[in-house]
C-alpha positions in Angstrom: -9.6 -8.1 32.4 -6.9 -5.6 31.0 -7.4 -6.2 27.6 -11.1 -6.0 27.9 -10.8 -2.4 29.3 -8.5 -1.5 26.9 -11.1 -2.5 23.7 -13.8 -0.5 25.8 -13.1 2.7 23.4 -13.0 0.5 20.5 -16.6 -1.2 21.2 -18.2 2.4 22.0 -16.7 3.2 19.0 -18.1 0.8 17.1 -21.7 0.9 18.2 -21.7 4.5 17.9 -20.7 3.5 13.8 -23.5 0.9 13.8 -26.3 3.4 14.9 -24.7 6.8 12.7 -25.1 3.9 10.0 -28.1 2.4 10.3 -29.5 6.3 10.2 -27.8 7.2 6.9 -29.4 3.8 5.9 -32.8 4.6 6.6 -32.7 8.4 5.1 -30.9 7.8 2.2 -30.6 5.4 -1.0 -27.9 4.1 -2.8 -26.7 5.8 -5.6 -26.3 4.1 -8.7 -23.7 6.5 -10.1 -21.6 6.9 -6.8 -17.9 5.8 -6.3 -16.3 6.7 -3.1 -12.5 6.1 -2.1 -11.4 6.3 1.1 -7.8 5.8 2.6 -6.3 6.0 6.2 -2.7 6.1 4.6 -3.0 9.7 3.1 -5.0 13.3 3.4 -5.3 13.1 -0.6 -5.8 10.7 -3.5 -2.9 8.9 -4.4 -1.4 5.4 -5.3 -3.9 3.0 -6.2 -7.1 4.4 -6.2 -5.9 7.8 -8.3 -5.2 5.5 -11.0 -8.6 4.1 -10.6 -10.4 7.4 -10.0 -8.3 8.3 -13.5 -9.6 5.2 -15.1 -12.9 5.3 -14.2 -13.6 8.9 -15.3 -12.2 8.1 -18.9 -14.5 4.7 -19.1 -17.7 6.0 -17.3 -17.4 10.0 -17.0 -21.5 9.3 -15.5 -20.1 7.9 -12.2 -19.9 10.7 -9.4 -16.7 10.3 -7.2 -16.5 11.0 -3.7 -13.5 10.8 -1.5 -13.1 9.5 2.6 -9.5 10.5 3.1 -8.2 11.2 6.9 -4.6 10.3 8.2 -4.8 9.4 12.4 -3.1 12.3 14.2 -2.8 9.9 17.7 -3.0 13.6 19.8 -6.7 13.5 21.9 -8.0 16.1 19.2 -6.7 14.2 16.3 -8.8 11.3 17.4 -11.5 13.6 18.1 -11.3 14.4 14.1 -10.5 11.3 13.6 -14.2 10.2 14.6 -15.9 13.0 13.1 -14.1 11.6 9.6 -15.4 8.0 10.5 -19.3 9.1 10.7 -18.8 11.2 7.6 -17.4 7.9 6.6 -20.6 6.3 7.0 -22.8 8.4 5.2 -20.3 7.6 2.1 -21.0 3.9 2.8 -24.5 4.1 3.3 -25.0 5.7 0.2 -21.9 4.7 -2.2 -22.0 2.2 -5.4 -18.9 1.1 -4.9 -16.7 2.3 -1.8 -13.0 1.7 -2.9 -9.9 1.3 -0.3 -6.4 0.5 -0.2 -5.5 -0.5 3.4 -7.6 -1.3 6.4 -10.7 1.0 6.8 -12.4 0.2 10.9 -16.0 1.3 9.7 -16.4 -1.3 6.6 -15.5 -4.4 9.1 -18.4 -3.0 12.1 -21.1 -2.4 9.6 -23.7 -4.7 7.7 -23.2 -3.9 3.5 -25.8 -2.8 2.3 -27.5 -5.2 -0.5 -26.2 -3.9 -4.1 -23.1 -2.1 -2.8 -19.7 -3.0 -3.6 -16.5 -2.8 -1.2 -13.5 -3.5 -3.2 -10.1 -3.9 -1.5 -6.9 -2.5 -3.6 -4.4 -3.2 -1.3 -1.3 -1.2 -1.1 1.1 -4.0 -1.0 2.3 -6.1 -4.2 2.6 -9.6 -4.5 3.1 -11.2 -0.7 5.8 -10.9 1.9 5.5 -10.1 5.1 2.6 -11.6 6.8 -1.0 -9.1 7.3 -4.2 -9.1 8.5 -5.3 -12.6 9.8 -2.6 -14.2 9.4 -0.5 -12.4 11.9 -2.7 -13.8 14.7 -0.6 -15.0 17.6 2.4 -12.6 16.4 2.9 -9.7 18.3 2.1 -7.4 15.6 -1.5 -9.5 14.9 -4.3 -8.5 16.5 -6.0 -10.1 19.4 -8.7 -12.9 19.7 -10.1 -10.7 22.1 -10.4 -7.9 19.5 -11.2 -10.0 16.5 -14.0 -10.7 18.7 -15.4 -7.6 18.2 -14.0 -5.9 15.1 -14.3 -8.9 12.3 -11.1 -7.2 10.6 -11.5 -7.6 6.6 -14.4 -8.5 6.4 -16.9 -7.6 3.7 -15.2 -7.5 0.8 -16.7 -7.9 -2.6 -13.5 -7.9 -4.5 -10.0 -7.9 -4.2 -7.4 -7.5 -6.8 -3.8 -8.6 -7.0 -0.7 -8.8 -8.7 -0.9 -12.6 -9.9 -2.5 -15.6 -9.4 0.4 -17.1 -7.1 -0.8 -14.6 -4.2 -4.2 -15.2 -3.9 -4.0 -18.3 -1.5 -2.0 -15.2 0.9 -4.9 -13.4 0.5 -7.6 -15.3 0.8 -6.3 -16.0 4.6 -5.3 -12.7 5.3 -8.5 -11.5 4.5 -11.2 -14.4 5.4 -12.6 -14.5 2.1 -12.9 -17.1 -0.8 -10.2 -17.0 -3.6 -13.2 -16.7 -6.0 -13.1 -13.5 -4.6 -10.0 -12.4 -5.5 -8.7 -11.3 -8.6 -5.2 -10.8 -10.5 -5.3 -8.1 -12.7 -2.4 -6.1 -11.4 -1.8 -3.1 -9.3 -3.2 0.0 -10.5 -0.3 2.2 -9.8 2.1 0.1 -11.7 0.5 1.5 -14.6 2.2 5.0 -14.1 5.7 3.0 -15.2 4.6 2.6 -18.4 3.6 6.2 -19.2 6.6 7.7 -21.6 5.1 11.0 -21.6 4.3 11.1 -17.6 8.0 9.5 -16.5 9.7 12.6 -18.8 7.9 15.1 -17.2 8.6 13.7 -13.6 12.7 14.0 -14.6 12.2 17.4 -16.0 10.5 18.3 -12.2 13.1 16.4 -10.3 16.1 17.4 -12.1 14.7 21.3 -11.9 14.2 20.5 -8.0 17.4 18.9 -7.6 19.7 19.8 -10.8 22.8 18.7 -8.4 21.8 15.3 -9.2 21.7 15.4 -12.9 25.5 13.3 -13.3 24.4 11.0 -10.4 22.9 7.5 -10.4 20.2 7.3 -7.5 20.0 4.5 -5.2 16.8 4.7 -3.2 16.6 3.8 0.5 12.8 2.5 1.1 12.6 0.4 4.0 9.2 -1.0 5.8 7.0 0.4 8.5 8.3 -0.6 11.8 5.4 -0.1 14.4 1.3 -0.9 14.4 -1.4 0.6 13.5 -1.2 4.1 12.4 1.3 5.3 15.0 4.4 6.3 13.7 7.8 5.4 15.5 11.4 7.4 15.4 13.4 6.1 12.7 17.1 4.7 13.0 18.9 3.8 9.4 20.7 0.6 10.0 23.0 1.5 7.0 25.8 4.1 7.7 25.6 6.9 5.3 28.6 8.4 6.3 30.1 5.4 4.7 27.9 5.1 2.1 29.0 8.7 1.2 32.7 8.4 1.5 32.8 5.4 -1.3 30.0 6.2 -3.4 29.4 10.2 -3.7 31.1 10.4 -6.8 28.9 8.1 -8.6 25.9 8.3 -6.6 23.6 10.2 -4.6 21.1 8.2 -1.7 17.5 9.1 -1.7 15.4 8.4 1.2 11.9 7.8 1.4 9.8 6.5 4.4 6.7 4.9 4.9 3.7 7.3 4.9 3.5 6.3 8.2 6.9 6.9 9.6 8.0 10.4 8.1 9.2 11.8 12.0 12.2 11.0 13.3 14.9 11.2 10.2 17.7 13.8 10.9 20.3 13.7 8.2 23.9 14.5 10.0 26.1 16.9 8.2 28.9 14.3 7.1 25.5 12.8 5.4 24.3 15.6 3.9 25.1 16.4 -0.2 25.1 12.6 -0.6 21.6 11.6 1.0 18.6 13.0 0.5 15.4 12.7 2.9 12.2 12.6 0.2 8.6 13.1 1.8 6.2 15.0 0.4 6.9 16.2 -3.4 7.5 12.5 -4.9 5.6 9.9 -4.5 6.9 6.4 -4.0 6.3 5.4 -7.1 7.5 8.2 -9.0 11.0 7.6 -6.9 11.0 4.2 -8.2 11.3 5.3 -11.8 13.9 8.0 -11.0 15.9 4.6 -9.5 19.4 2.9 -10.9 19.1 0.8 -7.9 16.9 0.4 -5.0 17.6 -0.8 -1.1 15.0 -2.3 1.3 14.3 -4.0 3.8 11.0 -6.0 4.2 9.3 -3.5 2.0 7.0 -5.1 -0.8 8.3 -1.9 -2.5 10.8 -4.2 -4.3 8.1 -6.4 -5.6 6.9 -2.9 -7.6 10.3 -2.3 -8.9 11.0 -5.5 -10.1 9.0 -4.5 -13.2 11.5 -2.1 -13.7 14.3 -5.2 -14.1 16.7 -3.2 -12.2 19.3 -3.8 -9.1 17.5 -5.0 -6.4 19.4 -4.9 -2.7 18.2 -5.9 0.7 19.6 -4.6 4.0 18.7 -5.7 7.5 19.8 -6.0 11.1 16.5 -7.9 12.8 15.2 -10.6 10.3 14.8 -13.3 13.6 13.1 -11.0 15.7 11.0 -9.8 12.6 10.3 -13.1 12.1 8.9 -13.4 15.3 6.6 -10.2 15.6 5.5 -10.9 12.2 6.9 -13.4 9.9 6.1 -14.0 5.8 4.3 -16.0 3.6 7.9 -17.1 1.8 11.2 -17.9 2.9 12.9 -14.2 3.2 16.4 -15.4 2.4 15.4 -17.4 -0.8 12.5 -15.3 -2.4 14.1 -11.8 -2.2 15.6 -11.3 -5.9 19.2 -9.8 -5.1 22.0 -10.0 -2.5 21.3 -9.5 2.2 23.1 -7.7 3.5 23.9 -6.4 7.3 26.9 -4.3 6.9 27.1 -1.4 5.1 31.1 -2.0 3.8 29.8 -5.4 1.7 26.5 -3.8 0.4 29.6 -0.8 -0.7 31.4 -3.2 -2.5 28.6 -4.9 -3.9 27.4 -1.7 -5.5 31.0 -0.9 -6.6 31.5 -4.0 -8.2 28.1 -3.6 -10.5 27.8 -7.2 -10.7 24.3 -7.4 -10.8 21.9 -10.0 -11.2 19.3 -9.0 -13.6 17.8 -12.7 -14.4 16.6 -13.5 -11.2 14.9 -9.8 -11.2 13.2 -11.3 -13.8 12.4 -14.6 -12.8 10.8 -13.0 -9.8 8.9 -10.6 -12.1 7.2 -13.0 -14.2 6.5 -15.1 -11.1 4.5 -12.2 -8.8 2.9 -9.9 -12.0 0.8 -12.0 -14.3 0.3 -8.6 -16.5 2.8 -6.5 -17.6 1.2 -4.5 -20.3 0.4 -0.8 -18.1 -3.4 -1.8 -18.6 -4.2 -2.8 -14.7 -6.5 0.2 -14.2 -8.6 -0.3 -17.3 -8.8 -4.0 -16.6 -9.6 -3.5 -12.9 -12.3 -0.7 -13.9 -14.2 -3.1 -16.8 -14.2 -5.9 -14.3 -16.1 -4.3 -11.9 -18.4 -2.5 -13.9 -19.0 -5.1 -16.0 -19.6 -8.0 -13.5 -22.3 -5.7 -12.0 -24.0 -5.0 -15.4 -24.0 -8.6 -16.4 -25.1 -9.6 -12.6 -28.5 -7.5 -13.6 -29.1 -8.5 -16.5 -28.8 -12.0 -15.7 -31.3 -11.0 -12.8 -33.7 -9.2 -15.0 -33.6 -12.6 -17.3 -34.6 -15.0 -13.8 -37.3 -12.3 -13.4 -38.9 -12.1 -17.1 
């Protein structure tokens, strides 16, 4: 009877979507020439769907983009926003072409698609790890029959594309949906790591920002989310970069960079400070990763991203059981990661001392989870879309002539 109270909000909320909706249905069309994006995970375009926004406006400068952006603040009048951004939500989903996301989106998964429009999915996450959507039911971190019951989560996607073909089975359960479905072309963002001319004038930024770091190789701390849904937890680094900074300082400087979702609780002490650096707003992942000598993570599919880079690849943790157990992945943790565990900061030191690195099974990895590696995952996500929809009509106008 508890949970059922607590999903009370949740079903208002829903029906309230349903009706604003159906409204924005009956008033207005579809336009032909309209792409919205939308995204929980930021307040501005970024990651994926920039790439595609780019991409789309070199290939068809006709299309007219609109964007849905809106981070949760979990405060009573940040939910009150929140819900004013979800009905302007719907009247971008009543009326869009194509509505393009890169996470979970509540509004797409309560509605009824309207015939000729186009949800596609470009998840934030490469290749597959840790376990998401439907197939965390029965963990902790899953969501509820009793919800599920209600909010179809995932549901209604018209595409989804991915890093390789490997991955697709993952997805295809996580999100409910045939493999046909599902398509691997790459992750836009990727793209950016191929971009000479972009990556130069990222170092001549970061270097002006930070020219203390110009000797310095960068190791990048980027672990996962630890909490659900959108609300953020305090954040405790299992490493000790006090440590860290007594060994490595005069080869290396630590940058830090938490998930969009977890950027409270990090306070660097002073016998930490001039070695580690706490990145949040500036850089964006990606950038970071091309700045990179050698990255450290956790359960973070971040590593999946670098390994295109075919550089040192270390993993750090303290709770894989009872991550295992909230959560759990699609692989084997221990074998598929592509570089050394650790849980003590003194081996991981003398692992990055020693230099030893394993470059081949970096590669290995890479040509398993990235069936592209040629920059071009935007321009081949873009035409496939586009084009599957032109040859869809004419192949319609055909069956009608």
């Amino acid at each position: 009877m508890m949970k059922n109270i607590k999903l009370i909000p949740t079903i208002i909320v829903k029906y309230m979507i349903q009706f604003v909706y159906t409204c924005f249905c009956l008033f207005f069309k579809v336009k032909q020439n309209k792409v919205t994006f939308a995204s929980y995970r930021s307040d501005k375009l970024t990651g994926n769907l920039y790439f595609i926004w780019k991409e789309l406006g070199k290939q068809y400068p006709n299309f007219e983009s609109h964007f849905a952006f809106k981070k949760l603040n979990s405060s009573f009048f940040g939910k009150f926003d929140y819900l004013v951004h979800m009905v302007k939500a719907c009247y971008e989903l009543a009326t869009s072409k194509y509505f393009i996301i890169d996470d979970f989106y509540f509004p797409i998964y309560v509605i009824k698609p309207r015939k000729g429009m186009e949800i596609i999915q470009l998840w934030h996450g490469s290749g597959a790890l840790k376990k998401f959507g439907l197939s965390t039911i029965g963990k902790s971190y899953g969501p509820s029959l009793d919800y599920l019951k209600h909010v179809k989560i995932h549901s209604n996607y018209s595409k989804v594309y991915v890093s390789s073909s490997e991955v697709i089975p993952f997805y295809a359960e996580a999100f409910g949906m045939p493999k046909e479905q599902i398509y691997p072309l790459g992750i836009p963002r990727n793209d950016y790591f191929f971009q000479s001319d972009e990556i130069n004038k990222l170092k001549d930024s970061f270097y002006q920002d930070f020219p203390e770091l110009r000797s310095k190789k960068l190791i990048l701390y980027a672990p996962t989310y630890r909490g659900k849904s959108h609300y953020q937890g305090s954040f405790i680094c299992p490493m000790n970069i006090g440590q860290m900074k007594a060994s490595l300082q005069s080869e290396y400087a630590l940058l830090i960079h938490l998930h969009p979702y977890m950027q409270s609780g990090l306070v660097l002490q002073d016998d930490e400070k001039e070695f580690a650096y706490h990145i949040y707003e500036k850089y964006t992942i990606q950038e970071l990763l091309v700045l990179t000598d050698l990255l450290i993570t956790d359960y973070s599919t971040v590593f999946v991203d670098f390994s295109l880079l075919c550089r040192p690849i270390a993993f750090f943790t303290n709770d894989l059981q009872d991550y295992i157990e909230e959560r759990d992945f699609y692989y084997d943790y221990e074998t598929i990661i592509p570089g050394p565990l650790f849980n003590e900061t003194v081996a991981l030191i003398e692992w990055i001392q020693k230099g030893n690195f394993d470059l081949q099974a970096i590669r290995q990895f890479r040509a398993r989870f990235f069936d592209y590696l040629d920059g071009n995952t935007s321009k081949r996500i873009v035409r496939h879309f586009v084009k599957i929809e032109k040859e869809s009509k004419i192949e319609s106008q055909e069956k009608v002539s």
